[in-house]
N, C-alpha and C positions, 0 to 999 in steps of 0.2 A: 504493500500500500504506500502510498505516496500523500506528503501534508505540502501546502503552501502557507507560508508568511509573509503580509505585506506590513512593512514600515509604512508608520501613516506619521509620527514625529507626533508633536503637539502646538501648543500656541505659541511658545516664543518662538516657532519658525515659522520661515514663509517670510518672511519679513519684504522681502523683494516682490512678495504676491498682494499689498498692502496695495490698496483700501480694502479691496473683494474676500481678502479673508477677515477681512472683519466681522463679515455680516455671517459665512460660514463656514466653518472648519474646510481648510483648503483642497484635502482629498475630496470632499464633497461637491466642489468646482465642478460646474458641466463642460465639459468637454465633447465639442461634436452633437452635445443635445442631450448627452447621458453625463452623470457622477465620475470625477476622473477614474474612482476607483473600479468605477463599473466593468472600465475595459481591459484591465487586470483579469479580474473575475471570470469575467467572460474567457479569456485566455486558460484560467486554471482549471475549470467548470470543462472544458475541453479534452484535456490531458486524461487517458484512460487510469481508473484505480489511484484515484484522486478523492478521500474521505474528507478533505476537511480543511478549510482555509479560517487563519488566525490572523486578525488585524491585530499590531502591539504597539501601544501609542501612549502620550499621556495627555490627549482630551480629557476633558472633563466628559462623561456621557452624556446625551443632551436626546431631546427627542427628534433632531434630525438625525445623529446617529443611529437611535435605536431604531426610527422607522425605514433608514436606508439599508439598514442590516436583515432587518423583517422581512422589507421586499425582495431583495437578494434570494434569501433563502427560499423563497417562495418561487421564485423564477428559473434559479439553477439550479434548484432539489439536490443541494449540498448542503452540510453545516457549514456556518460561518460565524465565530465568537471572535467578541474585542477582550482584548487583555490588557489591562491599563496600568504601565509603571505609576509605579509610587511617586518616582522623580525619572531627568532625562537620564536613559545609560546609556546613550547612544547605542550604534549600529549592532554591536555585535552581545554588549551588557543586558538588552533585553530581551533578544532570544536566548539567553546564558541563566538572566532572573526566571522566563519561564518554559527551560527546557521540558521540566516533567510535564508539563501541554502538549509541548510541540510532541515530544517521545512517546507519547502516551497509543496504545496502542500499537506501537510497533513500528513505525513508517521506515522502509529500508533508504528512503531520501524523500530530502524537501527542500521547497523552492525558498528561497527568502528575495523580497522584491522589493525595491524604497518606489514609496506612491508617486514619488513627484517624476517621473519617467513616464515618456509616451512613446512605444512599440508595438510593431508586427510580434513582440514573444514568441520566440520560437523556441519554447520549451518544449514541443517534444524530439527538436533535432539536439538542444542540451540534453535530456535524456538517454538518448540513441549513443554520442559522445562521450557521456560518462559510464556506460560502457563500454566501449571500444576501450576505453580508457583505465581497464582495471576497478571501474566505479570509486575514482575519487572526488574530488570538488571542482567545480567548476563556475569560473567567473564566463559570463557573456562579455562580450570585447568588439568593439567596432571601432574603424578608422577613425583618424582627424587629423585638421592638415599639423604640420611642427607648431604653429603658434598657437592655436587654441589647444591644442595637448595636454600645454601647462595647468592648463584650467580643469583638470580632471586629476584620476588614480591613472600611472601611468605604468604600462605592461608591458615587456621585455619577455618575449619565450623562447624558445628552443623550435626553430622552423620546421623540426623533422616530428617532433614530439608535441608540439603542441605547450610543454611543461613550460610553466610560470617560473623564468628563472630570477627576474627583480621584479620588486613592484614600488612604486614610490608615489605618494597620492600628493597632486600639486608640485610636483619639481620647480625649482626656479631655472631649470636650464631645460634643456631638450633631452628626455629621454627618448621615449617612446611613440610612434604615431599611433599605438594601440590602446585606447581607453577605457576604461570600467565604463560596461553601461548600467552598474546598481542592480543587476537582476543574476542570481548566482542558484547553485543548485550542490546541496551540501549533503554527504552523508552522515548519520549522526555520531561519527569520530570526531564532526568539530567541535563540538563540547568539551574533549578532550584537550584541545588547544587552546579552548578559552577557556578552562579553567586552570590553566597554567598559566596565562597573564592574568586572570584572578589574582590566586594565592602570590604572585608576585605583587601583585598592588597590595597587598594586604601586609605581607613584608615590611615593604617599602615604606606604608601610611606607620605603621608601628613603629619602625624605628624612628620616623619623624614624629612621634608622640602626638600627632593630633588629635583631637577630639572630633569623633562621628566619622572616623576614618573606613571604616564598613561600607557607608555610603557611595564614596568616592572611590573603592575598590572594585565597585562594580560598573562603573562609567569606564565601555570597554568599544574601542575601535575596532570595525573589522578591517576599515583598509590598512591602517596605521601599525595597527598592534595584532591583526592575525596576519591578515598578506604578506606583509613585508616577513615575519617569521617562516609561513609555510614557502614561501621562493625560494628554488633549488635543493627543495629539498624531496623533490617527488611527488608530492602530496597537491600541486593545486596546479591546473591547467585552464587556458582557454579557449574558448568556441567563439573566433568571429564571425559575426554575421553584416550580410550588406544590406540584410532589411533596412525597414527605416528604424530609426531613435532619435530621439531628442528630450533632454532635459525640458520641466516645467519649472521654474524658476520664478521669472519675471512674469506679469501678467500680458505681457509682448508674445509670451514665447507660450501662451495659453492658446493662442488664435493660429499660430505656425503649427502648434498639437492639432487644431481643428482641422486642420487645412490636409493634416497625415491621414488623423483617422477618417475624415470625411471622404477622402480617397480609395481610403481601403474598404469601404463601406459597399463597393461596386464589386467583392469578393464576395462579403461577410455577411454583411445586411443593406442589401438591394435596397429594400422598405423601407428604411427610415431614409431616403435619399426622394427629395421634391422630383417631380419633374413637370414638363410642361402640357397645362390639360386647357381645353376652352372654358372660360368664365373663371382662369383661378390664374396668379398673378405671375409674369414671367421670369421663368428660372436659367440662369446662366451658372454654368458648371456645378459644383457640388454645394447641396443647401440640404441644411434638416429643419425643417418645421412641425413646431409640437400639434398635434392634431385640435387643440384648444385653441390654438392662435385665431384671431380676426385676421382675415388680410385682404386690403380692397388687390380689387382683381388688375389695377392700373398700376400696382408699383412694382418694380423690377427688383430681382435679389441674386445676391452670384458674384462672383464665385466665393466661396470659403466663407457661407454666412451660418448660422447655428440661430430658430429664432426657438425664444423657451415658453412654458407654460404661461395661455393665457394674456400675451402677448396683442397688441392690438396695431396696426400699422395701417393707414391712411390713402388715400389716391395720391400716385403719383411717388412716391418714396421711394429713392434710392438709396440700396445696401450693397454694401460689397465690406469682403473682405474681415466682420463683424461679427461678435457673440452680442445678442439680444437677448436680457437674461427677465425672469419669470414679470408679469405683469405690466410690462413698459409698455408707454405708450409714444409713438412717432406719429405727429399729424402731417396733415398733406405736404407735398411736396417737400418733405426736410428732407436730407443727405446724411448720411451715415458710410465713413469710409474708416478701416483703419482703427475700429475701435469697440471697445466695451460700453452696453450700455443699463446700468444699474437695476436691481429690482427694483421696481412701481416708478421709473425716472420717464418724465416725459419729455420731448423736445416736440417744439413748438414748431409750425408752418412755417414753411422756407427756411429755417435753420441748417446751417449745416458743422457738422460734429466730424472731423480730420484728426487720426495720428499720422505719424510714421511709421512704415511698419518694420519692424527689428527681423528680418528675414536672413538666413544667411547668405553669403554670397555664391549667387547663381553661377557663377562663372567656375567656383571651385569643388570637385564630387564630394573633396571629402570635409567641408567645412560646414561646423555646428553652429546654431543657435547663440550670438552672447547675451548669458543672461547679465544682463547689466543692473545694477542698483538705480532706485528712482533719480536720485538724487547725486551730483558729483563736483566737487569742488562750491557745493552750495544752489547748484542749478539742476533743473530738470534736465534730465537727460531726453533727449527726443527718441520718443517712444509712442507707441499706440496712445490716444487718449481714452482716459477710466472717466465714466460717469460711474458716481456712487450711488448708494441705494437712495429713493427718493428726490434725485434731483429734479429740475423743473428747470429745463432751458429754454427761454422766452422764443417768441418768434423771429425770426430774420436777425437770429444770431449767429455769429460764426466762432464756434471754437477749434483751436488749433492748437494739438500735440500739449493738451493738459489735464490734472486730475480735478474733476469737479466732485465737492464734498456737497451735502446739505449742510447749516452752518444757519446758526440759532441766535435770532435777535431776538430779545427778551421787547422790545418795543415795537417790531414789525414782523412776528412771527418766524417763520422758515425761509431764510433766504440760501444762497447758493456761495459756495468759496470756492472760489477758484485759486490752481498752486499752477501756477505758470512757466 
């Protein structure tokens, strides 16, 4: 039998996916029209003799969680339980806190996955590989060019073997063009490694006499403090793949995810892909529309649009290129390119709402996504613009490449902030 684990992190990350996770836990982001973490799921719910997928995070549980786990399970007639740290132990500390879960039952291997990734998953050619392979561990690994490299766990192997012979996560120099893509397949001997840099933290915290040193013994790396150990030494190989991947980071690099899965949606699921019918409004390349949405039949949508629950959109409105997220409203004629636009936020007639879009460079095959920070030397970085939840953009406005908050005057109600 086989288990999967997704890292879902908790609230003090995401920080770069800010405003939109404010409002809710950022695996729960729709991505393509569904929960990012939905196409995960979707992915493991696939894999044959597959009992049981374990999200380990430290959300607080909330009733979006609980109701997105409900429906899950109801849909992919698997179990699916959250396991919530006590505190962060990072990557590899909280599959280590709840091994006897994961173990339970027996699983001869299991997947471990970080939510913030968007993939083809080709877990069952990782499978097929870690056989071939003597059934050891394996990290998933795909290209990039020398200079984004640096911005990943960087992988050095053995071209005949496959075997992980360095691994160094962030180098400052040029290692490797082969990058951790965060989605690995472990058998349960790694326990065995992590609790050797365990009992070494524990060591370590004691002879520094700290106080609460227990705590901080289990905040445990996988790239840092298992990778770098298991290299050259047999035990951990990679499977590159040329599918696609791309980190979700930024909320730039949420709409470049749409753009993946909406594409592959012409393999997977046909059905949730618009197409063009008389009297319903016209579709240019890949669009998902939630079956709730209003849409006048005059406004055009395409390529790489996502519109969500309940959704209302106007005669005449153009989209392109945009997540439209649960309740908003676009009146007639506004433009929408390049951007997010907030639960229940309306923009007004002839408005038009423009980012940039943070694409990687088409020119190069093997160059990634940069997730870049909002914010850089005190300025907005140019990036997709975020409407936040509840915004209200007047008519025959033009916003360009910013984040608009809701933003509370105690003397003229709910007005709009803008960060420029």
């Amino acid at each position: 039998m086989l288990k999967a684990v997704i890292l879902i992190g908790g609230l003090q990350k995401g920080t770069r996916f800010r405003p939109l996770s404010f409002e809710v836990p950022k695996p729960l982001f729709p991505v393509a029209g569904v929960p990012m973490l939905q196409h995960h799921i979707e992915a493991c719910a696939k894999v044959p003799n597959m009992k049981e997928i374990l999200l380990v995070g430290f959300y607080q549980p909330n009733e979006a969680l609980s109701r997105f786990l409900s429906n899950a399970q109801q849909e992919f007639k698997i179990p699916i339980r959250y396991l919530q740290e006590y505190s962060a132990l990072s990557t590899a500390g909280g599959i280590y806190h709840f091994r006897d879960q994961i173990l339970s039952g027996g699983p001869v291997a299991f997947f471990i996955m970080n939510a913030d990734v968007c993939s083809e998953f080709p877990l069952l050619e990782m499978l097929e590989f870690q056989k071939e392979h003597g059934n050891t561990h394996v990290i998933l690994g795909t290209t990039a060019n020398r200079k984004q490299s640096m911005n990943y766990g960087c992988i050095v192997e053995n071209q005949d073997t496959n075997e992980v012979l360095h691994y160094v996560e962030k180098p400052s120099t040029f290692v490797s063009d082969i990058i951790n893509c965060g989605i690995y397949l472990f058998t349960p001997e790694i326990f065995e490694h992590i609790g050797l840099i365990f009992q070494k933290n524990q060591q370590d915290l004691l002879l520094e006499e700290q106080m609460n040193g227990w705590q901080r013994a289990e905040v445990i790396r996988l790239e840092q403090d298992i990778f770098t150990a298991l290299a050259g030494r047999e035990k951990l190989y990679v499977y590159k793949t040329d599918r696609f991947w791309s980190q979700i980071k930024s909320a730039g690099s949420a709409i470049y995810a749409s753009r993946l899965y909406l594409n592959q949606y012409h393999k997977t699921h046909p059905e949730r892909l618009a197409s063009n019918e008389e009297g319903r409004p016209t579709i240019r390349g890949n669009v998902y529309i939630h079956p709730t949405a209003n849409i006048d039949p005059t406004a055009v949508l395409g390529p790489n649009v996502s519109i969500g629950t309940g959704v209302t959109i106007g005669a005449g409105v153009r989209i392109r290129e945009s997540i439209i997220l649960h309740g908003a409203t676009l009146q007639d004629h506004s433009c929408v390119l390049n951007s997010i636009v907030g639960w229940d936020s309306t923009i007004g007639k002839w408005a038009r709402v423009e980012g940039t879009p943070s694409d990687p460079n088409p020119n190069d095959p093997y160059a990634k996504i940069d997730s870049e920070t909002l914010f850089r030397e005190g300025k907005l970085t140019p990036s997709i613009t975020i409407l936040g939840c509840n915004v209200n953009i007047p008519s025959e406005v033009i916003i360009l490449n910013a984040i608009v908050l809701p933003h509370k005057d105690l003397n003229r109600g709910f007005k709009n902030q803008i960060i420029l």
